[in-house]
C-alpha positions as CSV (number, residue, x, y, z in Angstrom):
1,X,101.2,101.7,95.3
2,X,99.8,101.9,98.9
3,X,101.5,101.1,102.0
4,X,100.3,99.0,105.0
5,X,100.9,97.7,108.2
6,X,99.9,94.3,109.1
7,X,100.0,93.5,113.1
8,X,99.8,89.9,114.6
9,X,98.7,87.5,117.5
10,X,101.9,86.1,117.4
11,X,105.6,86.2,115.9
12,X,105.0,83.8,113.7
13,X,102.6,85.1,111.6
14,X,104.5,88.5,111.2
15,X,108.1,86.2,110.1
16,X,105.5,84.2,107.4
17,X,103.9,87.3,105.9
18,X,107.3,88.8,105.7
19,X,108.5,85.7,104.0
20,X,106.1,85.3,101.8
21,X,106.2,88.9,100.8
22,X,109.7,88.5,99.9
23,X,109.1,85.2,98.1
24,X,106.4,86.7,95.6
25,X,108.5,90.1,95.3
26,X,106.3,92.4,97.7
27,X,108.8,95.1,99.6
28,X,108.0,94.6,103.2
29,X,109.8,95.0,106.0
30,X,109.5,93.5,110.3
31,X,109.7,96.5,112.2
32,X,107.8,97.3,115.7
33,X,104.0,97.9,115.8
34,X,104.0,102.1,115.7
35,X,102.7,103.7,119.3
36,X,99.4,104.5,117.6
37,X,98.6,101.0,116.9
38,X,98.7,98.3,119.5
39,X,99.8,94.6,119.1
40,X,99.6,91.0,120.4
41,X,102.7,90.4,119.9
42,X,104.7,93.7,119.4
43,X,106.4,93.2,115.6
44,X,104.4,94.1,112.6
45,X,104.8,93.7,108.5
46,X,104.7,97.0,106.9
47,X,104.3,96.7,103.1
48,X,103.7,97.8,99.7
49,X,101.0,96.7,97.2
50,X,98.0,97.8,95.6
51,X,95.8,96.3,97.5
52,X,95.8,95.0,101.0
53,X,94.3,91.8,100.4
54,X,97.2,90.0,99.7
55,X,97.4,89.1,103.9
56,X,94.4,87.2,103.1
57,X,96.0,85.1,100.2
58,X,98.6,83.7,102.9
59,X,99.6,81.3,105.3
60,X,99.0,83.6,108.2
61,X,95.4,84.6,107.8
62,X,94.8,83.6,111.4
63,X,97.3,85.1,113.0
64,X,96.4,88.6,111.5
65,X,95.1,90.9,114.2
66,X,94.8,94.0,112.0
67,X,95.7,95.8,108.8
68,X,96.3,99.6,108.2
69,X,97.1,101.9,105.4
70,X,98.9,104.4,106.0
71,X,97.7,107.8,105.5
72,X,100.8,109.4,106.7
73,X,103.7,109.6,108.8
74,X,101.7,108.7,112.0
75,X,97.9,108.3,110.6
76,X,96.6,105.1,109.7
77,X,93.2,103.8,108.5
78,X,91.8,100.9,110.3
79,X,91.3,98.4,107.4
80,X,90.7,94.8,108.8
81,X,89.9,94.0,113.2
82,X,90.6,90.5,114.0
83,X,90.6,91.1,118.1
């Protein structure tokens, strides 16, 4: 299992991903956009899967302004750039 943070244009999309995490039984969690990373709209999703790809099989696809894995504590790998 891999974890990533998903950062948004705006609020919305980071409460739907978050919802729909929960609703198909992904652990995710709202939290702030780390100081490495920089957001539209300040809150990100950070969450567990195997894949990442599950942003792109929800609701908020256009609202997504970037996914990361994370590599570590404060190191992240730039997955998906929607700016």
């Amino acid at each position: 299992m891999k974890t990533y943070i998903a950062t948004f244009f705006t609020h919305f999309g980071a409460l739907t991903l978050s919802k729909k995490c929960k609703a198909t039984g992904i652990k995710s969690q709202l939290m702030p956009v780390p100081r490495k990373l920089s957001s539209s709209c300040g809150t990100c999703v950070k969450f567990e899967a195997e894949n990442f790809d599950v942003v792109f099989h929800s609701d908020v696809e256009e609202e997504l302004e970037n996914c990361y894995e994370m590599l570590g504590a404060d190191q992240f790998k730039a997955l998906i750039n929607n700016k």
